[in-house]
C-alpha positions in Angstrom: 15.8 -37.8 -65.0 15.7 -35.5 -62.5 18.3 -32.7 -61.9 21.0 -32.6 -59.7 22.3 -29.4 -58.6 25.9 -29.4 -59.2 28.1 -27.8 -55.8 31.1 -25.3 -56.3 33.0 -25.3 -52.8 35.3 -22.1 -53.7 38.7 -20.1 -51.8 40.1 -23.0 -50.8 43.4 -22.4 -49.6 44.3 -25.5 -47.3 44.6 -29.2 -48.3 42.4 -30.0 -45.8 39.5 -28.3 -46.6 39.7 -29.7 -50.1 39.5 -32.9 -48.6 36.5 -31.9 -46.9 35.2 -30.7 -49.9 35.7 -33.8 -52.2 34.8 -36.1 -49.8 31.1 -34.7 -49.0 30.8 -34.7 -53.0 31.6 -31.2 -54.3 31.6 -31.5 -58.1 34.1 -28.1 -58.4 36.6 -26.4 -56.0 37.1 -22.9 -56.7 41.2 -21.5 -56.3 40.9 -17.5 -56.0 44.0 -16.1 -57.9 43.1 -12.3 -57.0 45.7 -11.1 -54.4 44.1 -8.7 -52.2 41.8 -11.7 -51.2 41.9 -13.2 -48.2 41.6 -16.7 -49.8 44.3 -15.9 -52.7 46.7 -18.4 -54.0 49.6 -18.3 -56.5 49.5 -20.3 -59.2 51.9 -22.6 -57.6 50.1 -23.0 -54.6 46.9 -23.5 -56.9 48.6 -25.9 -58.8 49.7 -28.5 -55.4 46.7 -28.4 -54.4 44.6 -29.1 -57.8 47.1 -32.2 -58.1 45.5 -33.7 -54.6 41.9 -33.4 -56.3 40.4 -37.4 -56.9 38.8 -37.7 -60.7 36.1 -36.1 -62.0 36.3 -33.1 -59.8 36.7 -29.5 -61.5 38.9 -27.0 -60.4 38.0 -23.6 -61.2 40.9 -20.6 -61.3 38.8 -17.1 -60.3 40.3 -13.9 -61.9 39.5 -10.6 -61.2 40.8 -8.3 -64.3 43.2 -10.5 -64.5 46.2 -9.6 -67.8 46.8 -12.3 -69.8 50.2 -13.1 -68.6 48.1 -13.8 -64.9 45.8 -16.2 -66.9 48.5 -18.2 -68.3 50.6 -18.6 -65.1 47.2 -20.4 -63.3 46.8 -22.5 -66.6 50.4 -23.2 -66.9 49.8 -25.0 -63.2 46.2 -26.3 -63.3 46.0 -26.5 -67.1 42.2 -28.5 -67.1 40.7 -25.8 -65.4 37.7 -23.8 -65.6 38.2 -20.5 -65.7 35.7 -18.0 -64.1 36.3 -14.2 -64.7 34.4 -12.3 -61.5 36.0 -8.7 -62.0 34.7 -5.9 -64.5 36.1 -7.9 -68.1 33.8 -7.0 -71.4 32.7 -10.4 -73.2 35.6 -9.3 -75.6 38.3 -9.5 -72.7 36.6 -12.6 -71.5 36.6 -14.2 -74.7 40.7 -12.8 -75.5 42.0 -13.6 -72.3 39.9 -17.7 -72.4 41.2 -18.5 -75.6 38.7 -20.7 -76.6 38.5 -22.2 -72.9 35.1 -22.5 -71.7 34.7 -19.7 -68.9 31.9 -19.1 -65.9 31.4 -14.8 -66.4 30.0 -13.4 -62.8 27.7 -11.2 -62.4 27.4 -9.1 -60.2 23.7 -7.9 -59.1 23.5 -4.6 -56.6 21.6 -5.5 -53.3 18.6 -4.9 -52.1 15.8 -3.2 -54.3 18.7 -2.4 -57.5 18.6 -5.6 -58.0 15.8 -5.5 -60.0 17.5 -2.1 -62.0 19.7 -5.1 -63.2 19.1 -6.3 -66.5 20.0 -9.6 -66.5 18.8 -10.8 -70.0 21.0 -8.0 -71.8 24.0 -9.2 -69.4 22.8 -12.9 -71.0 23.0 -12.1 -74.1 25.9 -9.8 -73.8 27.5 -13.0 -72.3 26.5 -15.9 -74.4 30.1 -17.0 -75.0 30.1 -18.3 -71.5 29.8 -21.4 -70.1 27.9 -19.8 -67.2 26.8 -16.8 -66.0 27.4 -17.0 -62.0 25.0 -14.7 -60.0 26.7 -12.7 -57.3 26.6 -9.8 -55.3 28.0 -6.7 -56.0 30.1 -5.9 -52.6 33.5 -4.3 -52.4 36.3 -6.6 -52.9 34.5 -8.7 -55.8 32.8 -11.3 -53.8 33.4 -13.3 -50.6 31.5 -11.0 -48.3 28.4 -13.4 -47.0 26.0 -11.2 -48.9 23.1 -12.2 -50.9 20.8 -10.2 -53.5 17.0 -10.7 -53.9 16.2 -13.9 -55.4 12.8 -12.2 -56.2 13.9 -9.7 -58.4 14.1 -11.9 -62.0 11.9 -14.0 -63.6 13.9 -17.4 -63.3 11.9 -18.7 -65.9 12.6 -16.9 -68.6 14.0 -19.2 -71.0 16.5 -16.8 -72.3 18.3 -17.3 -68.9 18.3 -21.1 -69.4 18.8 -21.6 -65.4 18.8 -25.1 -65.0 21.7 -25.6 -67.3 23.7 -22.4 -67.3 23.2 -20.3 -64.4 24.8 -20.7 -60.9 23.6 -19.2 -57.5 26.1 -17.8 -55.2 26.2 -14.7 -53.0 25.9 -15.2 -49.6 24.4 -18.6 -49.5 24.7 -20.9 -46.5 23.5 -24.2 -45.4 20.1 -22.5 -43.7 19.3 -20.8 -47.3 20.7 -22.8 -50.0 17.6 -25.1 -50.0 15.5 -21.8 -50.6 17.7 -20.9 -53.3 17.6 -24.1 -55.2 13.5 -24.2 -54.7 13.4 -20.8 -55.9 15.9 -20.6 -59.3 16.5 -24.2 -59.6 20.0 -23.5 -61.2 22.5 -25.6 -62.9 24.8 -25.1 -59.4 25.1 -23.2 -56.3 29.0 -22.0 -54.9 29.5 -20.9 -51.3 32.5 -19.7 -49.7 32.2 -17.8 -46.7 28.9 -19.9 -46.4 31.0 -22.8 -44.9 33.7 -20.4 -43.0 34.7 -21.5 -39.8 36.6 -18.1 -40.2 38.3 -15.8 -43.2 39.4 -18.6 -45.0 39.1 -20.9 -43.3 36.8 -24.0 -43.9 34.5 -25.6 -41.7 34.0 -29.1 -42.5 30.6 -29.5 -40.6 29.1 -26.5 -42.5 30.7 -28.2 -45.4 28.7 -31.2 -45.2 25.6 -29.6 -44.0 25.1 -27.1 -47.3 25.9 -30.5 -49.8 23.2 -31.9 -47.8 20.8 -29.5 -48.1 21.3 -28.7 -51.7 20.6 -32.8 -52.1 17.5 -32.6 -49.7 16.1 -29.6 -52.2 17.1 -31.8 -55.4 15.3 -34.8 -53.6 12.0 -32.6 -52.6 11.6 -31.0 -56.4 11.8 -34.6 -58.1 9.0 -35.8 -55.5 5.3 -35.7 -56.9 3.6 -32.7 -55.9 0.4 -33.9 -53.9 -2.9 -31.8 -55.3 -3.6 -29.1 -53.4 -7.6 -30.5 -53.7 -8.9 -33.4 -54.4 -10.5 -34.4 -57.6 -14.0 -33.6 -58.1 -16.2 -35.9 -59.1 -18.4 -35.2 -62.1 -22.3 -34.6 -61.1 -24.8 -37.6 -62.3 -26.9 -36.4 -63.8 -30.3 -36.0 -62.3 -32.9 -39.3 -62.8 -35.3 -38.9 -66.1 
C-alpha cells in the first residue's frame, strides 16, 4: 500500500483555524501549552477547542519543560491527547512526566552546517521510548520561528531512524518546500505552523489547503512507477555460423 504522509497543523489558537485545519484533512492539530509563545493556550482554552475536533483527529498538547502539575492540567482537559515534549527533557523526564502515554520527543537540530555535528542515531536511541522523534530547528524560543535545518545532513535511510514510521519533519516547512521534504526523508508526518501563517498566530486557510495538497501531490508522485532512465537493451544475436 503506499504511504500516506500523515499532516500535523500545530498553534492553533482560534476555532476557526481548526476548522480550516480538519476540513482540508489534517490528521493532528497541535495546542502549544508553553506561555511565552505567541500561540499558547491554557489548558482550558486547549480543552474548548479539542472538544470542536470531528472523529479520528489527534490533538497533540506541546510542552516545553513542562512540571508535572502542567502536564496534568492539559490532560485533565484534553485527556486523549498526544503529548509532544519540545523543550530540553532527558528520556527519563519524558518518560516520568508521560506516564506511560505515548509521547512525540523534538529534536532540535542546529542550522546550517551543525547540523550534521548532530548525532541523530544516539538521540534515536537515547529516545526509543517515544512514539516519535520530531525534527526541528534549534532557534530561540523552542520552535515556531519559519526556520528549517539541512535536509542533507543525515542519511534518511538508515534503518535505525525508521523514518517512514517514526520520524516527523517540521522546521520551517511551507507549502513551496514540503513536497521537497517528503521526496527527500519520506517521513511518517510533516507539522507546520508558521508555514500556514497569515500572521503570528494566526492561520491562513489558503496556505492551509495548499501545504495538505502538496504533501498529497508528493505521496501521489512517490507511489507512481518510476519510468527507466534508458531503455532496455536488447541482447546481441549472435553473429551467423
Amino acid at each position: 500500500m503506499p504511504h500516506r504522509t500523515r499532516i500535523k497543523i500545530c498553534g492553533l489558537t482560534r476555532p476557526s483555524d481548526l476548522h480550516c485545519a480538519t476540513a482540508a484533512g489534517a490528521d493532528a492539530v497541535g495546542f502549544v501549552l508553553y506561555p511565552p509563545s505567541v500561540r499558547a493556550l491554557t489548558p482550558a482554552q486547549a480543552g474548548a477547542l479539542a472538544r470542536l475536533l470531528p472523529p479520528f483527529i489527534t490533538p497533540v498538547l506541546l510542552y516545553v519543560n513542562p512540571s508535572a502539575a502542567e502536564v496534568q492540567a492539559g490532560l485533565a482537559e484534553v485527556p486523549h491527547a498526544l503529548l509532544q515534549f519540545h523543550g530540553d527533557e532527558s528520556p527519563a523526564q519524558c518518560q516520568a512526566l508521560a506516564q506511560g502515554r505515548p509521547y512525540l520527543r523534538a529534536a532540535r537540530i542546529p542550522l546550517g552546517a551543525d547540523a550534521a555535528r548532530f548525532d541523530l542515531l544516539e538521540y534515536a536511541e537515547q529516545h526509543a521510548g517515544a512514539q516519535a522523534l520530531l525534527l526541528d530547528a534549534q532557534v530561540p524560543g523552542y520552535g515556531g520561528a519559519g526556520h528549517s535545518f539541512d535536509w542533507t545532513a543525515f542519511d534518511w535511510s538508515h534503518p535505525a531512524l525508521n523514518a517512514s514510521s517514526r520520524l516527523v519533519l517540521s522546521g520551517g516547512l511551507t507549502p513551496a518546500n514540503v513536497a521537497d521534504g517528503v521526496r527527500l526523508l519520506r517521513p511518517w508526518a510533516v507539522d507546520v505552523s508558521s508555514g500556514v501563517e497569515a500572521g503570528r498566530g494566526i492561520k491562513c486557510p489558503d496556505l492551509i489547503a495548499r501545504f495538505v495538497a502538496a504533501v498529497r501531490l508528493a505521496d501521489t508522485a512517490l507511489a507512481a512507477p518510476q519510468p527507466l532512465t534508458s531503455p532496455p537493451s536488447c541482447p546481441t544475436p549472435p553473429p551467423p555460423p
